[in-house]
MDAnalysis code that builds the backbone (N, CA, C; Angstrom):
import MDAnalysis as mda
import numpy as np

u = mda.Universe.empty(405, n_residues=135, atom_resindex=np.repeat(np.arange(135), 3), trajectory=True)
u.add_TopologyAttr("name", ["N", "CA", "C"] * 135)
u.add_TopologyAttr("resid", np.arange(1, 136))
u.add_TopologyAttr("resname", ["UNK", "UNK", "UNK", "UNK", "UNK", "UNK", "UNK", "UNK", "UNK", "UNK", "UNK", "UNK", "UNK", "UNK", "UNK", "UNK", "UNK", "UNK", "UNK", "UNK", "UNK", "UNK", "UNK", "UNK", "UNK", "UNK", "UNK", "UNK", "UNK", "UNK", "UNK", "UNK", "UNK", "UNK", "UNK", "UNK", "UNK", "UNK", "UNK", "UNK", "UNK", "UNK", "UNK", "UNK", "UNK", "UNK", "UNK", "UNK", "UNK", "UNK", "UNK", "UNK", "UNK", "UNK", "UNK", "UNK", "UNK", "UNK", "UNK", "UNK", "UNK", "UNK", "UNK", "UNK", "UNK", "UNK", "UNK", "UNK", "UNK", "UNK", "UNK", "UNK", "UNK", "UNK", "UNK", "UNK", "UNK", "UNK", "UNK", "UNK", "UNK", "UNK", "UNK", "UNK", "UNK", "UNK", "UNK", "UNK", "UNK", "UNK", "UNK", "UNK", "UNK", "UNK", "UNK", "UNK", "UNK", "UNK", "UNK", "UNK", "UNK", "UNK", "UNK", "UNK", "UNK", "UNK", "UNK", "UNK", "UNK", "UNK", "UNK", "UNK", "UNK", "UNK", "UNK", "UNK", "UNK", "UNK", "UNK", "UNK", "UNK", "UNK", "UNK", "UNK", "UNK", "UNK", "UNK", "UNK", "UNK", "UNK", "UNK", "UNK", "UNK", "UNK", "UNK"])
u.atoms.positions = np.array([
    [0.806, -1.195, 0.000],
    [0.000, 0.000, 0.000],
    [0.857, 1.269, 0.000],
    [2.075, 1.157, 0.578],
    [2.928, 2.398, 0.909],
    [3.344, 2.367, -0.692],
    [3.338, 1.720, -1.741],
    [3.578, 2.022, -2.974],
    [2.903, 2.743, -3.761],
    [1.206, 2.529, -3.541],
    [0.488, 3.200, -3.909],
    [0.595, 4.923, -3.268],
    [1.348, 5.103, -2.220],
    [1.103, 6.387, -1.624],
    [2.194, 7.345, -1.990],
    [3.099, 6.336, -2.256],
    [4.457, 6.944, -3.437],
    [4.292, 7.625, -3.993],
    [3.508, 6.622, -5.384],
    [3.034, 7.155, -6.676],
    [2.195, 8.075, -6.704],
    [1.205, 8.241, -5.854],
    [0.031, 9.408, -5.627],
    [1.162, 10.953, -5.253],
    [2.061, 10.769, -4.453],
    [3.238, 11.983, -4.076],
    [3.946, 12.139, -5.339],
    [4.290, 11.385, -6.144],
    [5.007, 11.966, -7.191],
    [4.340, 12.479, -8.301],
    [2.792, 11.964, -8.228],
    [1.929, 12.603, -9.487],
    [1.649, 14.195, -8.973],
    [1.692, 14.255, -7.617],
    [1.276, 15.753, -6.941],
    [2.511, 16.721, -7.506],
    [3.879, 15.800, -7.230],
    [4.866, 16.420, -7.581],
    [5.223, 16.954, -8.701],
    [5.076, 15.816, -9.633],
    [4.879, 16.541, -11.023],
    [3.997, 17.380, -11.630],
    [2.707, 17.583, -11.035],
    [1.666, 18.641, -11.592],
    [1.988, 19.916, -11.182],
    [2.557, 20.298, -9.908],
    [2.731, 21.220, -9.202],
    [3.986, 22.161, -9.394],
    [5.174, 21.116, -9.884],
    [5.980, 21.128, -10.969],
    [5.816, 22.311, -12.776],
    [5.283, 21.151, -12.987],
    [4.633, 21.631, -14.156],
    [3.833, 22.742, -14.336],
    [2.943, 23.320, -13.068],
    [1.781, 24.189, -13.332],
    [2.544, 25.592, -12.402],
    [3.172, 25.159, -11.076],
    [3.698, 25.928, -10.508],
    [4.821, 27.105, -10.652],
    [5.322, 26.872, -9.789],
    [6.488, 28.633, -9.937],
    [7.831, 28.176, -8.740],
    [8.596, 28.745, -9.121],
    [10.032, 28.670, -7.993],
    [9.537, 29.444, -6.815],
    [9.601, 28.935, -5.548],
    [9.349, 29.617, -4.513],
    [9.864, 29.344, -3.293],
    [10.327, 30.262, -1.932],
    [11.297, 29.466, -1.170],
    [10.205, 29.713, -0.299],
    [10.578, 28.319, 0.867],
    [10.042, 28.477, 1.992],
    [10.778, 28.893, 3.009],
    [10.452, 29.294, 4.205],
    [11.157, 30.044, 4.725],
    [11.186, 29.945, 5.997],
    [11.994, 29.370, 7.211],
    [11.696, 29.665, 9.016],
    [12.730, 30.470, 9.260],
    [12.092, 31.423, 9.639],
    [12.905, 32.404, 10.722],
    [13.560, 32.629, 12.008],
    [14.630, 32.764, 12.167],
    [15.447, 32.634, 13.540],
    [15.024, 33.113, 14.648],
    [14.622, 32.098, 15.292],
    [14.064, 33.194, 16.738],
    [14.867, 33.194, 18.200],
    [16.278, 33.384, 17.314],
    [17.281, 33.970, 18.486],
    [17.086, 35.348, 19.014],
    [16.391, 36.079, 19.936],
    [16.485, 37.607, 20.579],
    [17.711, 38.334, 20.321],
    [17.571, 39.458, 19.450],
    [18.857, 40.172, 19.231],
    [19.640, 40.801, 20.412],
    [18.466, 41.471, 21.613],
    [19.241, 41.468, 22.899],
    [18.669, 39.699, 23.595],
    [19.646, 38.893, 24.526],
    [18.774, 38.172, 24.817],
    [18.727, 38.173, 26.157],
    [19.152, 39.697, 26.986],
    [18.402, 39.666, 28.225],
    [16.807, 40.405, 27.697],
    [16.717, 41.035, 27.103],
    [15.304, 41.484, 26.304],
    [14.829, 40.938, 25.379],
    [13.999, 39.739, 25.430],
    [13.577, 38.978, 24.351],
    [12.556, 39.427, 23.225],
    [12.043, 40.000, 24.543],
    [10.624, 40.286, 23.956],
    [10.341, 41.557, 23.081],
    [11.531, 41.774, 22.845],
    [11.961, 43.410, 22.390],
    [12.199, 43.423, 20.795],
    [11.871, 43.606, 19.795],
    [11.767, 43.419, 18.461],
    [13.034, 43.889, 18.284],
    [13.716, 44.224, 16.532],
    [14.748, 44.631, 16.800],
    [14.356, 45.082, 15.212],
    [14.959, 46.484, 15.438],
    [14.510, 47.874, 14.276],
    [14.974, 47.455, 13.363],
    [16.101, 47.249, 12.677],
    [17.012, 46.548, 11.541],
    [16.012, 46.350, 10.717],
    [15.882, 46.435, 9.750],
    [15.444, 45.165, 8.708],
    [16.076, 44.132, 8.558],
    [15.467, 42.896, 8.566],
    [15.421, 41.859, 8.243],
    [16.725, 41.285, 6.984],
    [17.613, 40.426, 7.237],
    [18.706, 40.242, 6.262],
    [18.632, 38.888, 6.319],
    [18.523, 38.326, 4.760],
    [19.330, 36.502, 4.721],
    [19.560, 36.063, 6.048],
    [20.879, 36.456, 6.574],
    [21.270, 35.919, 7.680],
    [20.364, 35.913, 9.005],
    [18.897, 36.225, 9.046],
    [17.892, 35.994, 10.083],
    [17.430, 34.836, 9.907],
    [17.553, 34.071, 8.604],
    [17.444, 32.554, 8.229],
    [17.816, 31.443, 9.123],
    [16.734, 30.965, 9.679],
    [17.483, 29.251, 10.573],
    [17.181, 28.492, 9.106],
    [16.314, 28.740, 8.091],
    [16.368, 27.428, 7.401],
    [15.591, 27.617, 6.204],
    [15.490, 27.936, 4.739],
    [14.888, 27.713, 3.836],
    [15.084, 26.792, 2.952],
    [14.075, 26.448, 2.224],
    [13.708, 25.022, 1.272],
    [13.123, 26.269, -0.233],
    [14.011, 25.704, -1.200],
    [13.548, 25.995, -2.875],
    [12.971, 24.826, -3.134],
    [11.788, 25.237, -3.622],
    [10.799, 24.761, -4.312],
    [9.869, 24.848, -5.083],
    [8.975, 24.456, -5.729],
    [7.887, 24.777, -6.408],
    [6.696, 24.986, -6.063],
    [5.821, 25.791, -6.240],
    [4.878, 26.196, -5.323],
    [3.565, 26.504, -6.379],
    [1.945, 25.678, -6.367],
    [1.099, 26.440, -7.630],
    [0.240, 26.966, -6.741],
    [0.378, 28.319, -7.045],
    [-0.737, 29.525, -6.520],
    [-2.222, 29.596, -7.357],
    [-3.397, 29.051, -5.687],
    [-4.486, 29.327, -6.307],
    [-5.010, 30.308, -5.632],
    [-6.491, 30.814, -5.754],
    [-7.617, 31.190, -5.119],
    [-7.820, 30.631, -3.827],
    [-8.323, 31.440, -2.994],
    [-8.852, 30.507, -1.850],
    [-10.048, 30.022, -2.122],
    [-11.038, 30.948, -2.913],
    [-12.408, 30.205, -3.096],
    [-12.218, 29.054, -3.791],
    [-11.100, 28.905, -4.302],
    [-11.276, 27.651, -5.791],
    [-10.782, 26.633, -4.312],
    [-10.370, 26.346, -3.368],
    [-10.375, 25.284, -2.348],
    [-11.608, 24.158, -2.679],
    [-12.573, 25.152, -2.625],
    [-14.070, 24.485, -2.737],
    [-14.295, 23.110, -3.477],
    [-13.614, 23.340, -4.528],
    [-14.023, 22.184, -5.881],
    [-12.834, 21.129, -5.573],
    [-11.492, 21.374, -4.455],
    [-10.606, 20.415, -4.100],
    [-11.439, 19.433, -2.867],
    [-12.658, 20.311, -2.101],
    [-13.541, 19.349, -1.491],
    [-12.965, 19.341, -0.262],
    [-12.546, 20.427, 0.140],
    [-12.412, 21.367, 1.434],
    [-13.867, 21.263, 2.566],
    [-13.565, 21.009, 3.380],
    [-14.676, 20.906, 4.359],
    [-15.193, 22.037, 5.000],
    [-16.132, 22.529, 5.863],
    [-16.728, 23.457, 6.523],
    [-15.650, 23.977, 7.773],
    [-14.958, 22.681, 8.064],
    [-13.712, 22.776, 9.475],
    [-12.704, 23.631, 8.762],
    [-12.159, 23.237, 7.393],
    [-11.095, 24.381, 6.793],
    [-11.727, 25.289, 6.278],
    [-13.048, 25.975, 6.250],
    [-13.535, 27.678, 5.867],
    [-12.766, 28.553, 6.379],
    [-11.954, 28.591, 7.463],
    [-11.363, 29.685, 8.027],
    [-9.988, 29.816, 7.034],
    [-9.245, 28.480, 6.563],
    [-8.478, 28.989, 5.749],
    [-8.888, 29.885, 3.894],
    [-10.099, 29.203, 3.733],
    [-10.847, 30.279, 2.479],
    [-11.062, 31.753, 3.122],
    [-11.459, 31.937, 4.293],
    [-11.612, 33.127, 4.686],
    [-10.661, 34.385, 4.878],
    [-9.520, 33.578, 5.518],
    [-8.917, 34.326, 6.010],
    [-7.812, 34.666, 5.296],
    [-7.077, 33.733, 4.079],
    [-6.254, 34.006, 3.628],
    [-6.590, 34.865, 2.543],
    [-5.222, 35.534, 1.718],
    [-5.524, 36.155, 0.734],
    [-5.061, 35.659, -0.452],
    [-4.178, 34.575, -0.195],
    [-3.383, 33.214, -1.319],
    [-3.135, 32.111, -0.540],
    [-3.263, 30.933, -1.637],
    [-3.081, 30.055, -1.310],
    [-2.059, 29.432, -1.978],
    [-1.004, 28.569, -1.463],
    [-0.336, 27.805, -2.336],
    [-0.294, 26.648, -2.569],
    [-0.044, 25.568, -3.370],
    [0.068, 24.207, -3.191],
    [1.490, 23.658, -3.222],
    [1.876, 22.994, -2.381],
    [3.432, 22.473, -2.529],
    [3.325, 20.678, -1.975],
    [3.808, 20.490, -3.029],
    [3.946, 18.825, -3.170],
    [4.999, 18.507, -1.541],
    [4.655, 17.289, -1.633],
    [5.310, 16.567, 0.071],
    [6.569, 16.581, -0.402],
    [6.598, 15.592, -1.444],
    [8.225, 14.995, -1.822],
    [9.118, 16.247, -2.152],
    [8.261, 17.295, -2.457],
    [9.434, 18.674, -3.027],
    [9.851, 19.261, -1.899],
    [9.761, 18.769, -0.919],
    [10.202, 19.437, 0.407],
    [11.114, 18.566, 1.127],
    [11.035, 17.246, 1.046],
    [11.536, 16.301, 1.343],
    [10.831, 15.978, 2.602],
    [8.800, 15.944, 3.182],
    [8.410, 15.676, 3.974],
    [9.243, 16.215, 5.392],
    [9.064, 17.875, 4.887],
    [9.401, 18.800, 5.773],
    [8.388, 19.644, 6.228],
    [8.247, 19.726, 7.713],
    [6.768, 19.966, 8.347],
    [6.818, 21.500, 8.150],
    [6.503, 21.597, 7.453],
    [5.911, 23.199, 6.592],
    [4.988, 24.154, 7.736],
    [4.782, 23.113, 8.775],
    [3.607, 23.680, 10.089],
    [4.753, 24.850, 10.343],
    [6.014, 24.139, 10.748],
    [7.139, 24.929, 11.578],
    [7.418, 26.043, 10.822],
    [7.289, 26.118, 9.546],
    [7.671, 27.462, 8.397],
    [6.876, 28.593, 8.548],
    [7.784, 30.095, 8.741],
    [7.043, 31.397, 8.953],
    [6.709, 31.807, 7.433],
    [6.910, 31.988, 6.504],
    [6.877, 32.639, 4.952],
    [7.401, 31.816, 3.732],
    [6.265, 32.250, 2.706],
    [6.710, 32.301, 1.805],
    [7.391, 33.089, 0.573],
    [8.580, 33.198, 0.161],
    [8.943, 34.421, -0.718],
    [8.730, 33.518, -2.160],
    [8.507, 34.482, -2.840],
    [7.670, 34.497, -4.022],
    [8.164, 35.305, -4.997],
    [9.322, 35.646, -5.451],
    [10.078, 36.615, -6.064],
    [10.413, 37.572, -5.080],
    [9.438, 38.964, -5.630],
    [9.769, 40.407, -4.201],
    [8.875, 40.357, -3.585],
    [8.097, 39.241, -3.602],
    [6.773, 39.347, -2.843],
    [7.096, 38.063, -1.626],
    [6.683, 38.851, -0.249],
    [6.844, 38.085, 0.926],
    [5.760, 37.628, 1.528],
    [5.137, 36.194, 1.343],
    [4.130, 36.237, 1.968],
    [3.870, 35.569, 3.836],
    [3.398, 35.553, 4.429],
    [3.225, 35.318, 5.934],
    [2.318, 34.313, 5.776],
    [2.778, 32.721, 6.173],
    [2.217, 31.369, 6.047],
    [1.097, 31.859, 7.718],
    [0.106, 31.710, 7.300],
    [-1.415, 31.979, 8.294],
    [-1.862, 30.237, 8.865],
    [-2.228, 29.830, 7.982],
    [-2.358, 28.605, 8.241],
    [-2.077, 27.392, 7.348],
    [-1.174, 25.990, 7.823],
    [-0.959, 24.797, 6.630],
    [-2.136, 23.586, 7.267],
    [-3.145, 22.834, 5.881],
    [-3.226, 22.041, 5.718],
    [-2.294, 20.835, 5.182],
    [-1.766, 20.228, 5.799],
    [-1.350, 18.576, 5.191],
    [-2.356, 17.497, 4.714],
    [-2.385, 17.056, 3.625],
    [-2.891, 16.320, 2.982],
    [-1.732, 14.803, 3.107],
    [-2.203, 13.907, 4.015],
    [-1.642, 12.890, 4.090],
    [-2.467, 11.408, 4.684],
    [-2.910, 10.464, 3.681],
    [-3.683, 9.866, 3.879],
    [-3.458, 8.863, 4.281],
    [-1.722, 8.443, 4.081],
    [-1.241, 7.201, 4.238],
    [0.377, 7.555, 4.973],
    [1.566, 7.021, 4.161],
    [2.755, 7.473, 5.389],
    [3.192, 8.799, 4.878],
    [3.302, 8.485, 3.464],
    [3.472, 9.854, 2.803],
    [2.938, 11.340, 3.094],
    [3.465, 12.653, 3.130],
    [2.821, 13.928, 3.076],
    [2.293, 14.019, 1.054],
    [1.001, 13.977, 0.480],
    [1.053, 14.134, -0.768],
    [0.853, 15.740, -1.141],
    [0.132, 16.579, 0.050],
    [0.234, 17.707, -0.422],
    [0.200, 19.148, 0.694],
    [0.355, 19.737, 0.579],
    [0.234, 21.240, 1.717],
    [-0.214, 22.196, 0.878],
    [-1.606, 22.684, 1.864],
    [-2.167, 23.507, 1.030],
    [-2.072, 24.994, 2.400],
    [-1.248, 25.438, 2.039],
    [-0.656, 26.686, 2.696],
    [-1.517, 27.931, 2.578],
    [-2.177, 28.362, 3.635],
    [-2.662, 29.607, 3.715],
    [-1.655, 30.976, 3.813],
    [-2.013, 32.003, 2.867],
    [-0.667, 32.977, 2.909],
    [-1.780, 34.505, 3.451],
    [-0.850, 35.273, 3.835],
    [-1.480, 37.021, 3.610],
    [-0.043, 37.719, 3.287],
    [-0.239, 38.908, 3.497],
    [0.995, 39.887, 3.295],
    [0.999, 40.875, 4.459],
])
């Protein structure tokens, strides 16, 4: 059966591939720049080196309303609601990397703020993440 759940991850992979766009994912370092003051933001802008960890990948940007016809339930409405993009990113293009833990997605010059991830995983495999974004 775990063969069948393979092949279902690599057909995700290749459509998403094919239909999608280069896009990195992104977790952010949450070392405190002072760290007797944690809680204290720090004015700078933001540089590469605030990076604990990004993943290049492919990413196909839909609608949130178009969720609907993927057969999205009444429990995930809050991600149609609330986001303002959605992305799709295959399991295997990540290497079944928990995308939960990821703050953003960059998207060329466009930065988006991951709101909420669905995982689509029915068997051992992750086959898909359907990532709620805003700006």
């Amino acid at each position: 059966m775990a063969d069948f759940y393979e092949k279902m991850a690599a057909v995700a992979e290749k459509q998403i591939t094919k239909r999608g766009r280069s896009i990195s994912v992104v977790k952010i370092s949450r070392t405190p720049t002072d760290a007797s003051k944690p809680w204290r933001a720090d004015d700078t802008p933001r540089e590469d080196t605030d990076l604990e960890d990004s993943i290049l990948t492919m990413g196909a940007f839909v609608e949130p309303s178009s969720l609907v016809h993927f057969g999205f339930t009444s429990e995930d409405s809050e991600l149609v609601k609330r986001s303002k993009q959605v992305v799709l990113i295959a399991g295997k293009s990540v290497n079944q990397a928990d995308i939960d833990q990821y703050d953003e997605i960059w998207d060329g010059a466009t930065i988006w703020k991951i709101d909420r991830t669905i995982r689509l995983k029915p068997g051992p495999v992750t086959l898909l993440y359907v990532v709620g974004l805003s700006q």
